[in-house]
C-alpha positions as CSV (number, residue, x, y, z in Angstrom):
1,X,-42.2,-13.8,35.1
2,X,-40.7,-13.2,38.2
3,X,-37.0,-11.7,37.8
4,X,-33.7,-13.1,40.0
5,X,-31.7,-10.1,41.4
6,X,-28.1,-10.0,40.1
7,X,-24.6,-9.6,41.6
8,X,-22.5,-6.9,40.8
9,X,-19.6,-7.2,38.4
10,X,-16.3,-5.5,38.9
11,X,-15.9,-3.4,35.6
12,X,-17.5,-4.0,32.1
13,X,-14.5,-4.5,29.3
14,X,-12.7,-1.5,28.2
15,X,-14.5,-1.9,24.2
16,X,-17.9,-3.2,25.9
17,X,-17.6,0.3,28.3
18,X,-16.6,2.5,25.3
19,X,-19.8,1.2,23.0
20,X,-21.8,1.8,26.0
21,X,-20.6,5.4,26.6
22,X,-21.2,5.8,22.8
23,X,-24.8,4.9,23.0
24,X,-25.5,7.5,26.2
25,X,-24.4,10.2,24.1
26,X,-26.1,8.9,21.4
27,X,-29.1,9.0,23.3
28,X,-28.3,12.3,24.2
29,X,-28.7,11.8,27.7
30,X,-26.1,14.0,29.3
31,X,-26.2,17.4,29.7
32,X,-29.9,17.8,28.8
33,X,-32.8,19.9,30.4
34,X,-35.3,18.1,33.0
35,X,-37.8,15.9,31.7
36,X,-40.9,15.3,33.4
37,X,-41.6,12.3,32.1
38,X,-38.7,10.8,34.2
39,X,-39.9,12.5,37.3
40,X,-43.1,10.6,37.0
41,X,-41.4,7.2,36.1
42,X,-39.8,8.0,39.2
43,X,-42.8,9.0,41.7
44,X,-44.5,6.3,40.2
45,X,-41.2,3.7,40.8
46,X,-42.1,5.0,44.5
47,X,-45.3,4.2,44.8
48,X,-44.7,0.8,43.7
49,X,-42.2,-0.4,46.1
50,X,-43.8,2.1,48.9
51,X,-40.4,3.2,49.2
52,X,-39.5,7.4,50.5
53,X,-37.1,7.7,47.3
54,X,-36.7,6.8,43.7
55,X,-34.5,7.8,40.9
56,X,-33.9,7.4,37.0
57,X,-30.0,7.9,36.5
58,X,-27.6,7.4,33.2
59,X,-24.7,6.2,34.0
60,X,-21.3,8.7,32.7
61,X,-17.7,7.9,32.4
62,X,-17.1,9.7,35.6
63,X,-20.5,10.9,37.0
64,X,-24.1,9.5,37.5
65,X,-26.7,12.2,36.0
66,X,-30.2,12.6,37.9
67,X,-33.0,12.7,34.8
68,X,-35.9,11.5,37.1
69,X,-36.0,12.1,40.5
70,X,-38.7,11.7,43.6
71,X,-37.8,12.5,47.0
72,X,-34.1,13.0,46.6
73,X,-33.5,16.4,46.6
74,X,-29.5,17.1,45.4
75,X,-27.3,17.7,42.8
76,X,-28.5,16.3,39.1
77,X,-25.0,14.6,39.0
78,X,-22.8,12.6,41.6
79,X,-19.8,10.8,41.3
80,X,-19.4,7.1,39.9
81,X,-19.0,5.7,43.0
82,X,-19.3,1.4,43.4
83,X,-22.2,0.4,45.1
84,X,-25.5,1.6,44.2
85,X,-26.1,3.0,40.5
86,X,-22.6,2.8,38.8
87,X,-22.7,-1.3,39.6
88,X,-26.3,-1.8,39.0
89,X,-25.5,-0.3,35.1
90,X,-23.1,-3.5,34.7
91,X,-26.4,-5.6,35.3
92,X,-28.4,-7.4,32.9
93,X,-31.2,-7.5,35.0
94,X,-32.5,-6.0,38.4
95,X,-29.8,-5.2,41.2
96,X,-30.6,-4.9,44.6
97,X,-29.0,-4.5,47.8
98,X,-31.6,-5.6,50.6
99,X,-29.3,-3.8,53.7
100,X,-26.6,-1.3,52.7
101,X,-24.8,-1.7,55.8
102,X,-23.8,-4.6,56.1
103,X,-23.3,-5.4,52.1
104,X,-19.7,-5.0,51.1
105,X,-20.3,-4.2,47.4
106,X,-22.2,-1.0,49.2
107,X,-19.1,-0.2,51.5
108,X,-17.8,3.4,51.1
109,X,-20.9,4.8,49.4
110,X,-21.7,8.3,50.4
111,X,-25.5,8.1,49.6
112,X,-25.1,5.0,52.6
113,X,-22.5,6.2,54.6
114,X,-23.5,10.0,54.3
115,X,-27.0,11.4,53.6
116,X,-29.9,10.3,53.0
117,X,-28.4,7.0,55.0
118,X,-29.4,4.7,52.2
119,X,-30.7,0.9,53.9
120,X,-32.5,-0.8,50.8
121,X,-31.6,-0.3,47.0
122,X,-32.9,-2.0,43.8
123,X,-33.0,-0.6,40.5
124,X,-33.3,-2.5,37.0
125,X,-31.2,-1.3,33.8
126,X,-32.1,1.3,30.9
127,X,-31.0,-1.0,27.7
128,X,-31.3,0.0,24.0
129,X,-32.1,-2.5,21.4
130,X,-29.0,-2.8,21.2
131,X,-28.2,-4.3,24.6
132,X,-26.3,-1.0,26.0
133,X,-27.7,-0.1,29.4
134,X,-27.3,3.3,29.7
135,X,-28.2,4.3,33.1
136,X,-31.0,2.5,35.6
137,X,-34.6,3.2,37.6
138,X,-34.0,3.3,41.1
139,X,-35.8,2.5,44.4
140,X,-34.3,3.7,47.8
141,X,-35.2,3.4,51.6
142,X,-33.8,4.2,54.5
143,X,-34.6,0.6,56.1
144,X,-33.7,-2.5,55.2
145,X,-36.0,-4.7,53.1
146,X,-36.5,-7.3,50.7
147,X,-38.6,-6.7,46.9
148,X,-41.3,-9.1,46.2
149,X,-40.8,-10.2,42.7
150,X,-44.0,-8.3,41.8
151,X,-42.5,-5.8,42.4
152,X,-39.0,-6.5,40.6
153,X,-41.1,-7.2,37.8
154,X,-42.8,-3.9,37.7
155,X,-39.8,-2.2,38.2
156,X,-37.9,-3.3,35.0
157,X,-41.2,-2.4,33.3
158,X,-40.9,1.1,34.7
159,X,-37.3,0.8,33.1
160,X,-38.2,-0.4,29.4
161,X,-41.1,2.6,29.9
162,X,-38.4,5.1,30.7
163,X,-36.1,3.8,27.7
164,X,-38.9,4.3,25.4
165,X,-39.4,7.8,26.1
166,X,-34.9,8.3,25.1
167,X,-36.3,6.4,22.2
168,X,-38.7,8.7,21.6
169,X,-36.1,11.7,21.7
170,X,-33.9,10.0,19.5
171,X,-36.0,9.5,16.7
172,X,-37.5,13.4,17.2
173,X,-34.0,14.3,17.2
174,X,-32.9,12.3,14.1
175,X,-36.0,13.4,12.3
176,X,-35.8,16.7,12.9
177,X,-32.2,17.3,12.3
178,X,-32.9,15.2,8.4
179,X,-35.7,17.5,7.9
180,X,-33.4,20.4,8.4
181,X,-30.5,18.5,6.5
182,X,-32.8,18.1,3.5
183,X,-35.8,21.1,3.5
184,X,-36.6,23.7,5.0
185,X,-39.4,25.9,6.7
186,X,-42.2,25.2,9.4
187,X,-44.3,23.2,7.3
188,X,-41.4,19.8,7.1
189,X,-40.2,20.5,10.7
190,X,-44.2,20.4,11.9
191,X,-44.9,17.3,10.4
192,X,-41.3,15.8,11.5
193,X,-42.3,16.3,15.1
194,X,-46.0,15.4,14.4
195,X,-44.6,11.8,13.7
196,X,-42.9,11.9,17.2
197,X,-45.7,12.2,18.9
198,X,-48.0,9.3,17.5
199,X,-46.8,5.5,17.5
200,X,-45.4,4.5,14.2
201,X,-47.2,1.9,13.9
202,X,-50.2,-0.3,16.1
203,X,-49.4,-3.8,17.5
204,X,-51.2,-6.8,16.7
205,X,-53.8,-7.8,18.3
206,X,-54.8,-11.2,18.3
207,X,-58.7,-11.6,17.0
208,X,-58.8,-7.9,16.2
209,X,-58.3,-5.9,13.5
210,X,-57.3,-2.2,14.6
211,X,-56.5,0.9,12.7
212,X,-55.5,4.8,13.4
213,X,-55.5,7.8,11.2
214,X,-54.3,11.2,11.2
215,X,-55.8,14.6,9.5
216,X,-53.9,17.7,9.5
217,X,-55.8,20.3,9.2
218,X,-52.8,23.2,9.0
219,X,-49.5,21.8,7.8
220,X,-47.7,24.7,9.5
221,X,-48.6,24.3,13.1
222,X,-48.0,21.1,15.2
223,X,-51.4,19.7,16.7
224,X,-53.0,18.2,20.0
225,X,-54.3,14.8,18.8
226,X,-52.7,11.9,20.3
227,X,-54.0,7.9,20.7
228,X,-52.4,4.9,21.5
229,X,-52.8,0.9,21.9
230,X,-50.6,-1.1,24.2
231,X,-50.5,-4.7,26.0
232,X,-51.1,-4.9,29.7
233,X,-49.3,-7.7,31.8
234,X,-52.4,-9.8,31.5
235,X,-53.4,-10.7,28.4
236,X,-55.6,-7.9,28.1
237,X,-54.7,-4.4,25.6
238,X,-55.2,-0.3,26.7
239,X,-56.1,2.0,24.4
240,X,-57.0,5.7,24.3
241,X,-57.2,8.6,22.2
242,X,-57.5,12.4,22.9
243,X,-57.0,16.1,22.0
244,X,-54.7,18.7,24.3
245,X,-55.4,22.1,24.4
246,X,-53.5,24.7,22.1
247,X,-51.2,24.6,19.0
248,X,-47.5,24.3,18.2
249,X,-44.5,23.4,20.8
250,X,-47.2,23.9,23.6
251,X,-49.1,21.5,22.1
252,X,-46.8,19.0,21.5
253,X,-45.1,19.1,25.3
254,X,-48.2,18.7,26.6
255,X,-49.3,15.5,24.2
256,X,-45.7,13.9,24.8
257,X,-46.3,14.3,28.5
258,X,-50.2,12.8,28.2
259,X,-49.2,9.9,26.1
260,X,-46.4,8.7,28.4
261,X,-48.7,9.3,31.9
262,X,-51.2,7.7,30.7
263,X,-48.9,4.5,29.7
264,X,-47.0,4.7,32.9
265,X,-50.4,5.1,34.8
266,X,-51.9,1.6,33.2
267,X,-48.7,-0.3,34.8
268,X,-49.6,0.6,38.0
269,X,-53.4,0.6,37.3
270,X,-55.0,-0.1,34.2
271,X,-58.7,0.7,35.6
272,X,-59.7,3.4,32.7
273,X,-60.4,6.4,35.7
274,X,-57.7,5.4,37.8
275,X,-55.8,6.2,34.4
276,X,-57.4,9.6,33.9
277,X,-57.6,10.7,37.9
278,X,-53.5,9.9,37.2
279,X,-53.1,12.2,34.5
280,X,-55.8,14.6,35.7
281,X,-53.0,14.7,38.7
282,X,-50.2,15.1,36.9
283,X,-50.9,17.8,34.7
284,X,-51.7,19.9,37.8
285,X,-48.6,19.6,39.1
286,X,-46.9,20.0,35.8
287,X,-48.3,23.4,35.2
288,X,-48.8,24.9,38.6
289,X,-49.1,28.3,39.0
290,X,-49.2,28.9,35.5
291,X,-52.0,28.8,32.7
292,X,-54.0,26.2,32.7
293,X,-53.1,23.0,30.7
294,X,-55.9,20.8,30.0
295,X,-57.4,17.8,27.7
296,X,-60.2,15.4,26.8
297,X,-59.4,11.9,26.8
298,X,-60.7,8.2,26.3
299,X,-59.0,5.4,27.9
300,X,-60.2,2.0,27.4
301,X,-59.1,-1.8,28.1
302,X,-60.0,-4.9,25.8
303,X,-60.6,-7.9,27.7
304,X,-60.8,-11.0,24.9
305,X,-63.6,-13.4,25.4
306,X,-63.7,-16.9,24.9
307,X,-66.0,-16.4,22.3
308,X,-64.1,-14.7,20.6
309,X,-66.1,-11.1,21.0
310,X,-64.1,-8.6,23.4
311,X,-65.3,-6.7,26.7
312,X,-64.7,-3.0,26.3
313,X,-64.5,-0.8,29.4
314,X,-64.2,2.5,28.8
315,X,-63.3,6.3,31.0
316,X,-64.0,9.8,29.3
317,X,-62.8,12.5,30.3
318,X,-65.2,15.3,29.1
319,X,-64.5,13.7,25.4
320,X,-67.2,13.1,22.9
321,X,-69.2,9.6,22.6
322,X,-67.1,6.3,21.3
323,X,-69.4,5.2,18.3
324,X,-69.7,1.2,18.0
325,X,-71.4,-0.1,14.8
326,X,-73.3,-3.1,15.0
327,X,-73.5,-6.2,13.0
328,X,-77.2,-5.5,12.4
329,X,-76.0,-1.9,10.6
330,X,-76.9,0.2,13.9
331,X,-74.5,3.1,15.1
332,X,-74.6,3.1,19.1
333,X,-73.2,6.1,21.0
334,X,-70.9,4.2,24.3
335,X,-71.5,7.6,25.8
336,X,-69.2,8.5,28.9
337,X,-71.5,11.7,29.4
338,X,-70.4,13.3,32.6
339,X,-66.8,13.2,32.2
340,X,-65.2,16.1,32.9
341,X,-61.7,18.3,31.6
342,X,-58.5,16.8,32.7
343,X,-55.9,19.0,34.4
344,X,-58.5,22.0,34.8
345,X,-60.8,21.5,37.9
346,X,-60.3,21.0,41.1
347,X,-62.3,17.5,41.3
348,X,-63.2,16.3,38.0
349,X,-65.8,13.5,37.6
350,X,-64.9,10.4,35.1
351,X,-67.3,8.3,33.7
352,X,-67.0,4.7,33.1
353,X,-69.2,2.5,31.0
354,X,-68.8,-1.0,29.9
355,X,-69.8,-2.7,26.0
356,X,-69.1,-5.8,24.1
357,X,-67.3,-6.1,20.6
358,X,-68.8,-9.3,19.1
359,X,-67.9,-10.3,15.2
360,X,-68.3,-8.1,12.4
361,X,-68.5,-5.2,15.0
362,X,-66.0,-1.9,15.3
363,X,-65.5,0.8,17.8
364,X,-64.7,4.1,16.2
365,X,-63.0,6.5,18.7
366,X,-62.4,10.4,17.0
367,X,-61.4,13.7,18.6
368,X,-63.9,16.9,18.0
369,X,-62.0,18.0,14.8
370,X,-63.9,15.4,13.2
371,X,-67.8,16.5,14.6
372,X,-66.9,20.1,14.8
373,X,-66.4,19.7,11.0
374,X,-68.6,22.2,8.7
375,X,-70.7,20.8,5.9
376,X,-71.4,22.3,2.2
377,X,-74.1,24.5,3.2
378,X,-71.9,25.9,6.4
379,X,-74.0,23.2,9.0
380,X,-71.7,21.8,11.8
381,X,-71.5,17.8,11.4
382,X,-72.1,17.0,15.2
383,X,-72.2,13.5,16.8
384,X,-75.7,12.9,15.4
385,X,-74.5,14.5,11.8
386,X,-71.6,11.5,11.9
387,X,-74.1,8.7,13.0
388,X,-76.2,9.2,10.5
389,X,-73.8,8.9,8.3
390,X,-72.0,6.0,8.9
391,X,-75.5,4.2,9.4
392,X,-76.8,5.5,5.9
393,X,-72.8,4.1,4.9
394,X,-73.2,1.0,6.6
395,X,-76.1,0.3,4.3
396,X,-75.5,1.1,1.3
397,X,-71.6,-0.5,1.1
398,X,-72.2,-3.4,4.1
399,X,-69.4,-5.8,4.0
400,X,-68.0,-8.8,5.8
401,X,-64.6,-6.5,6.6
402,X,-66.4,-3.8,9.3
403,X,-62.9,-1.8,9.6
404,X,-62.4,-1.9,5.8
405,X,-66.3,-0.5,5.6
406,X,-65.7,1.9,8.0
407,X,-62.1,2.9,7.3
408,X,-64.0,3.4,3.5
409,X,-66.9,5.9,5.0
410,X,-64.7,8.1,7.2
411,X,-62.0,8.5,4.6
412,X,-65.2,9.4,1.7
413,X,-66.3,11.8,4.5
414,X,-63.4,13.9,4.8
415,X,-63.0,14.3,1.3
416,X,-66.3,14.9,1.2
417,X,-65.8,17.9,4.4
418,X,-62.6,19.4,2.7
419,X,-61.9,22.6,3.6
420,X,-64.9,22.1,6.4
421,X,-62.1,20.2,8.5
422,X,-60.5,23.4,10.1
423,X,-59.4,21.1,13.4
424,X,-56.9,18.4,13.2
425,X,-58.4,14.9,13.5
426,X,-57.5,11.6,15.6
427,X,-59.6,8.5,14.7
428,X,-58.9,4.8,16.0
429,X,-60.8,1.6,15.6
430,X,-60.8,-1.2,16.6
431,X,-62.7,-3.9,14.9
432,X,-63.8,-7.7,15.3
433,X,-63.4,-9.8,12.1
434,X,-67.0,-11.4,10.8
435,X,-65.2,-14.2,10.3
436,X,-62.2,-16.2,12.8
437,X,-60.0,-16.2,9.1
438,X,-60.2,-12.5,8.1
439,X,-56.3,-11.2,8.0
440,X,-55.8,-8.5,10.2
441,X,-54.9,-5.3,8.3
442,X,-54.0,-1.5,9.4
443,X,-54.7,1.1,7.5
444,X,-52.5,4.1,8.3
């Protein structure tokens, strides 16, 4: 749906300003350190409107804060000056002024009158649940121009992504700060931040039944799992599911920063090794000049048929083989053999392959916690070691429900590993009912 720019308002009431102060300190967005993630909202804000400039601001009482910025080197506050941010925040939807120069709600704005000379401005609001906005994701150019609605449309996209991620820092920071309140030591504070870095829950996806699950191997020490399943603009869903390198805060930085890359990178491309060649980019420049910081990955898009089956295409990045189990009981490897480490050479290679979900089929996607497992007599599973199994499971305990069968044989498994799991352990999948009037269930 194509968005209508709005006009600028004079002032928000006084009580309607002071509950929308309350919520940017709630969402402790003042006074912070500099967060990535905004930076690439921002560069990737750019690239969208081919624009020299972009910005992701929160609006103050008195000042607008930089958290994101891309090619607009300055101060990480200004003054609330009319014009450009501090009237676009009074905005329900997207703002834009389409020649500075000769607009008078722009008239007096140093960032037009002074350097960089700004010509062309759009941004769309940052708005909690709540209907607060708190700041804005801004464009800027130095020539006049008008936004395609495309492109308006993207850009308030790029604005509920960069809300998600204060969101995100809420609810770490409320969780951590209970954990504290009520227990202590690393073991409650690990898996509070754990939480933070998975999605709560997974959406619904019509015709599929989908399901994630988490094994902690140390409940001490934070891990490097991560996975995800979204909607893209077009009917179709992203999905993916890998391991960073390392333990602890490390760690968790680096999954935080994966997850929300590779989300921002399906909005502006959803191809599965555009996706990875995006984050492959990204954490190089991240970690420049410093050690290494690297990953495996999967990323995949479901395209529903009219059959009712669903086209899988899939991208690995140097990440072991998705498993799909047929109707027929047999375990196929979708390999993506080939892919290479993200974020640590100089031109990786990423495979893509392509598959089809028809009923009573799944797609099990795991990181290597789960293969590297040892055995009872001391024997590494391996990817042959797990197909095996959930073939010889598949047999014995074959059902109409595929995800409950296979949620049922990976779960037996690990209690069947114990100990032998000494990795932490992402699994997704995503399965196709047998039949159209199978409820959809996740089992978490």
């Amino acid at each position: 749906m194509t968005t209508t720019p709005s006009k600028a308002s004079p002032a928000l009431p006084v009580d309607e300003e002071t509950r929308r102060l309350a919520a940017v300190h709630r969402y402790l967005a003042l006074d912070t350190p500099p967060d990535g993630t905004f930076d690439r909202i921002a560069s990737l804000a750019a690239r969208i409107f081919d624009a020299p400039m972009a910005t992701v601001t929160i609006v103050g009482s008195d000042r607008v804060w930089v958290k994101g910025a891309h090619g607009l080197p300055g101060p990480p506050r200004t003054g609330r000056v009319p014009g450009l941010c501090a009237s676009a925040v009074l905005q329900d939807g997207p703002y834009v002024v389409t020649d500075a120069r000769t607009d008078s709600r722009t008239r007096g704005n140093p960032l037009v009158e002074g350097d960089p000379g700004v010509r062309f401005y759009a941004a769309a609001p940052l708005t909690t649940a709540h209907g607060q906005r708190l700041g804005t994701v801004d464009v800027l150019d130095t020539r006049p121009r008008r936004p395609t609605g495309a492109q308006l449309d993207s850009l308030r996209e790029l604005a509920a992504l960069a809300m998600d991620a204060f969101e995100l820092r809420l609810s770490a920071a409320r969780t951590i700060a209970a954990e504290r309140e009520r227990r202590t030591g690393a073991e409650r504070l690990a898996r509070a931040l754990q939480r933070t870095l998975l999605p709560p829950t997974l959406p619904e996806v019509p015709g599929l039944q989908a399901a994630a699950a988490y094994h902690t191997a140390s409940q001490h020490e934070v891990g490097g799992d991560f996975y995800d399943l979204f909607p893209l603009d077009d009917g179709r869903w992203a999905f993916f599911l890998g391991d960073v390198c390392g333990k602890g805060a490390d760690a968790a930085a680096l999954t935080s920063l994966t997850r929300y890359t590779l989300r921002a990178a399906a909005i502006y491309d959803p191809d599965p090794c555009a996706a990875l060649a995006n984050l492959d980019l990204v954490l190089k420049g991240e970690y420049q000049g410093g050690a290494p910081r690297y990953c495996t990955a999967v990323f995949g898009v479901l395209e529903p048929l009219p059959d009712g089956s669903f086209s899988v295409t899939l991208a690995g990045g140097g990440h072991p083989p998705a498993l799909a189990l047929r109707a027929d009981g047999t375990v196929q490897p979708i390999s993506t053999m080939g892919g290479q480490l993200i974020g640590m050479l100089p031109a990786p290679r990423f495979v893509r392959t392509t598959t089809t979900l028809s009923a009573g089929e799944s797609l099990l996607l795991y990181t290597d916690g789960l293969t590297e497992a040892r055995t009872p007599d001391g024997a590494m599973l391996g990817e042959d070691g797990l197909t095996r199994y959930l073939a010889a499971a598949h047999a014995v305990g074959a059902t109409d429900d595929p995800q409950r069968a296979l949620l049922r044989s990976i779960e037996t498994l690990l209690d069947n590993l114990g100990e032998g799991v000494s990795d932490d352990t992402a699994l997704m999948a995503l399965s196709v009912p047998a039949h159209p009037e199978t409820p959809l269930q996740e089992n978490r």
